[in-house]
C-alpha positions in Angstrom: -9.1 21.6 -8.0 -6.7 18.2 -7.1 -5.3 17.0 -10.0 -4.6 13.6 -10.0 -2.1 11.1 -11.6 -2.9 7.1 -12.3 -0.5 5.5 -14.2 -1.9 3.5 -17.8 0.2 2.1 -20.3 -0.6 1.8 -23.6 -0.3 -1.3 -25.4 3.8 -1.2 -27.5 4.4 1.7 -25.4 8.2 2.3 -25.3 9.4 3.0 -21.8 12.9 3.9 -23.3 11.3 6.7 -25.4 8.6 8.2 -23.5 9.2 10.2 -20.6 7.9 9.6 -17.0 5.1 11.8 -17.9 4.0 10.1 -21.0 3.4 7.1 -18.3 0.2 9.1 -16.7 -3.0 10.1 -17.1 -4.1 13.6 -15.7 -7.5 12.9 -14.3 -9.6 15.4 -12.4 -11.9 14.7 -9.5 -12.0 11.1 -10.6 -11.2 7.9 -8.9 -11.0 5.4 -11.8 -8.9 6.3 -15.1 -10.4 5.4 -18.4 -10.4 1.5 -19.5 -7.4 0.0 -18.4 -6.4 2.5 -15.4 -6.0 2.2 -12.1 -8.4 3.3 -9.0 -6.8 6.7 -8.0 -5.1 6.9 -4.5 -4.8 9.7 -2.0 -1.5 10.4 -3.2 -0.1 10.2 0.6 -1.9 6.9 1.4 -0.5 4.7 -1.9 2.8 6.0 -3.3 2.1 5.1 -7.0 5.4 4.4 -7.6 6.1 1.6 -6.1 3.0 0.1 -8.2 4.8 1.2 -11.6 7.6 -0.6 -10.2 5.5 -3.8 -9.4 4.3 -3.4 -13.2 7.1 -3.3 -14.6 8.7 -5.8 -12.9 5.6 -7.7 -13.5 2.5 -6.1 -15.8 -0.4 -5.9 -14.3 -0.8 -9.5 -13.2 2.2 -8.8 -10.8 0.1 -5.1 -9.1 -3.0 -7.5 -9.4 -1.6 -10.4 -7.0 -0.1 -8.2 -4.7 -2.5 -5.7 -4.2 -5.1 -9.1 -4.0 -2.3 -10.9 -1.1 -2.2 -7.5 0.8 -5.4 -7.5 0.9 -5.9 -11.0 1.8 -2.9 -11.4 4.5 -2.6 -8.1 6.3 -5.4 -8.7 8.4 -4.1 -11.5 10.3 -0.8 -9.3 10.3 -2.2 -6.2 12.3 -4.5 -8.7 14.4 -0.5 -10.5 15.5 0.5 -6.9 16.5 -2.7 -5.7 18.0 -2.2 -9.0 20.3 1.1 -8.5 20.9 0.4 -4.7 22.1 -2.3 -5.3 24.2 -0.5 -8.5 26.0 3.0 -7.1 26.2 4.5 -9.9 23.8 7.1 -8.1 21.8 8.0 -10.9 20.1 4.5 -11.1 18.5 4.4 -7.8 18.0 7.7 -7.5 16.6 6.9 -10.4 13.6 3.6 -9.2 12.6 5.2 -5.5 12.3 8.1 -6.9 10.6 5.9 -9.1 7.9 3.6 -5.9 7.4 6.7 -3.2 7.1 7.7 -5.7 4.3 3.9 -5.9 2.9 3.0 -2.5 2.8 6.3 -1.3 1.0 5.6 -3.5 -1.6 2.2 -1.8 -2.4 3.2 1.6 -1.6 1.3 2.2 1.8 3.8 4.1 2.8 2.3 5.5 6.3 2.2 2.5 7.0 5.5 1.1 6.1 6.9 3.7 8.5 4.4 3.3 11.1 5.1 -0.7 11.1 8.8 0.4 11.6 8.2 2.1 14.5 6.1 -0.7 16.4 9.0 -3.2 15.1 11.4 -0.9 16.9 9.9 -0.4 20.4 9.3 -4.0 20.1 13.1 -4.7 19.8 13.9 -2.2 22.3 11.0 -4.1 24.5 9.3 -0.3 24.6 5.3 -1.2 25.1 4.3 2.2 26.0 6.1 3.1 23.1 3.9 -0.2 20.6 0.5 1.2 22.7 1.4 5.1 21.5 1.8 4.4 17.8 -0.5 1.7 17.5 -4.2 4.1 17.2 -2.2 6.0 14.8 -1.6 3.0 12.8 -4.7 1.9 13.1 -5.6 4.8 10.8 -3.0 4.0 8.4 -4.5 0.9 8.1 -7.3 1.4 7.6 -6.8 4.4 4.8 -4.7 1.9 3.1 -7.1 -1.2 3.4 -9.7 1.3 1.5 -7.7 2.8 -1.2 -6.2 -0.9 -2.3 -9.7 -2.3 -2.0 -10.6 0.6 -4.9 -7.8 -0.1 -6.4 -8.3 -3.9 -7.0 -11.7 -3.0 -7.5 -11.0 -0.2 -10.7 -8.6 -3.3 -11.8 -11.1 -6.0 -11.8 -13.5 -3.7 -13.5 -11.3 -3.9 -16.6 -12.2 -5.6 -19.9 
């Protein structure tokens, strides 16, 4: 059985004190954690940590709008890079892939983040085979992320 991790903090819980552990909930075959969790991820489509960081840089609010602007703004992102790909403008294709590198770190989509890299890279080195090859494959990564932050804003707004 896949155990799973979401992180929950408790309200006056110490960060200082507690260790990393104390900062998760062990949940089994379950995708939201109870009241004030977090929709569970495929652990190698969102790296959780780089929510914690968001939240405690920021509480939830700070996860909430970037998860929400991710959401919102990557679209048009991937549609830049798409465009650039199929038309042979690097340039395009390089500033989509850079804004969505950028994007997708911040939220943890870390497939993503690397697959964004690698189109920004052929796009610098004017490679389009290169953008056309890892472009289906970040299609996927995409898409995998697009769902698992969509039931993650979703487990937030379900919150009292």
């Amino acid at each position: 059985m896949c155990e799973r991790f979401a992180q929950r903090r408790e309200p006056g819980h110490d960060q200082s004190s507690g260790s990393r552990r104390e900062n998760f909930i062990k949940l089994e075959d379950s995708h939201v954690a109870p009241r004030r969790g977090w929709t569970m991820t495929e652990p190698e489509v969102i790296k959780l940590e780089a929510l914690e960081r968001l939240q405690q840089w920021g509480g939830d609010k700070l996860v909430g709008q970037m998860v929400r602007l991710f959401l919102k703004n990557s679209g048009a992102r991937m549609e830049q890079i798409r465009s650039g790909v199929s038309s042979g403008d690097v340039e395009e294709a390089e500033y989509g892939a850079h804004s969505l590198k950028s994007s997708a770190a911040n939220v943890g989509a870390e497939t993503l983040r690397q697959l964004a890299t690698q189109i920004e890279t052929a796009a610098v080195e004017r490679d389009v085979d290169r953008m056309r090859e890892v472009l289906p494959d970040m299609e996927v990564a995409y898409a995998s992320a697009m769902s698992e932050l969509e039931k993650l804003e979703q487990g937030m707004s379900d919150e009292p």
